[in-house]
C-alpha positions in Angstrom: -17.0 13.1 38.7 -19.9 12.5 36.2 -17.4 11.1 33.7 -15.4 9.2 35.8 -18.3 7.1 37.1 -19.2 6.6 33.5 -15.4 5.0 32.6 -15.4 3.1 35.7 -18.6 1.6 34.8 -18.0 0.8 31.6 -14.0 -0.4 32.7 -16.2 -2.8 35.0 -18.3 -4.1 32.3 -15.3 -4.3 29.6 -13.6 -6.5 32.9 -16.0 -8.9 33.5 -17.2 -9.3 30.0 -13.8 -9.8 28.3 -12.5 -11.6 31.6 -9.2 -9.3 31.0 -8.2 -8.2 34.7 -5.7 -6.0 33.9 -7.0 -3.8 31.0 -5.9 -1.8 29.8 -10.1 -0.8 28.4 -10.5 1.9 25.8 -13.6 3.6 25.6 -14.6 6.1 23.1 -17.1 9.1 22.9 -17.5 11.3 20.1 -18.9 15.0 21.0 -22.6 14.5 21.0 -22.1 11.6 23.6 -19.8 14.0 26.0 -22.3 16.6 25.8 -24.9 14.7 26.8 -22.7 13.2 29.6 -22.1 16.5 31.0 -25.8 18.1 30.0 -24.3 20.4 27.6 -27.3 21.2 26.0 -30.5 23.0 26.5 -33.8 24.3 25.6 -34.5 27.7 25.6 -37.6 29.9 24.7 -37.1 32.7 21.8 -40.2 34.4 20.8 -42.3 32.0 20.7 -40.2 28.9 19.1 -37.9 27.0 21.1 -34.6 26.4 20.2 -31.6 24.2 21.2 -29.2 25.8 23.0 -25.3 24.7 23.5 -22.6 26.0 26.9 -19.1 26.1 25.4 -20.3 25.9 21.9 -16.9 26.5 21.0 -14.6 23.4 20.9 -11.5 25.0 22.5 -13.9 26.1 25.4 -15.5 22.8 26.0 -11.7 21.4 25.7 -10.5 23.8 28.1 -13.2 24.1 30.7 -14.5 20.7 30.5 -12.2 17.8 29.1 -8.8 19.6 30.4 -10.3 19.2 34.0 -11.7 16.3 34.2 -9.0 14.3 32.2 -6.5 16.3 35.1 -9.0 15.1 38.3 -9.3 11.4 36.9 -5.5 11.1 36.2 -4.3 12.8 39.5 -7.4 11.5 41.9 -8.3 8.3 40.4 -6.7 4.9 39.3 -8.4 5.3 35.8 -6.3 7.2 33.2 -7.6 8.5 30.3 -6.5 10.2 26.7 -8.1 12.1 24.1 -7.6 12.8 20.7 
């Protein structure tokens, strides 16, 4: 859901901006970007330093639990489609 707001958004502002009705709109994040989109990343308290923590630090996790299923819900529940690399 969080993601596909974000491409509809920004589908709506490449639409009125480039006054191109019927796309298609590419948009690109790199990884830092889609963490923050989903809220990856946290803080967390070791000792007495704290340190930045990652969920699915892994790329095949984060590909498989994160961008698998939302690429599947926007493509099946949505008009958007969307590809990744």
């Amino acid at each position: 859901m969080i993601l596909y707001e974000r491409l509809s958004s920004q589908a709506d502002y490449l639409r009125s901006t480039t006054h191109n009705e019927s796309g298609p709109y590419y948009v690109e994040y790199d990884m830092e970007e889609l963490r923050h989109i989903f809220s990856l990343d946290y803080a967390a308290t070791e000792g007495k330093k704290t340190v930045k923590k990652h969920l699915y630090s892994r790329y095949a996790d984060f590909r498989i639990n994160i961008l698998e299923v939302a690429k599947t819900e926007i493509n099946e529940l949505s008009p958007l489609t969307i590809e990744y690399e």
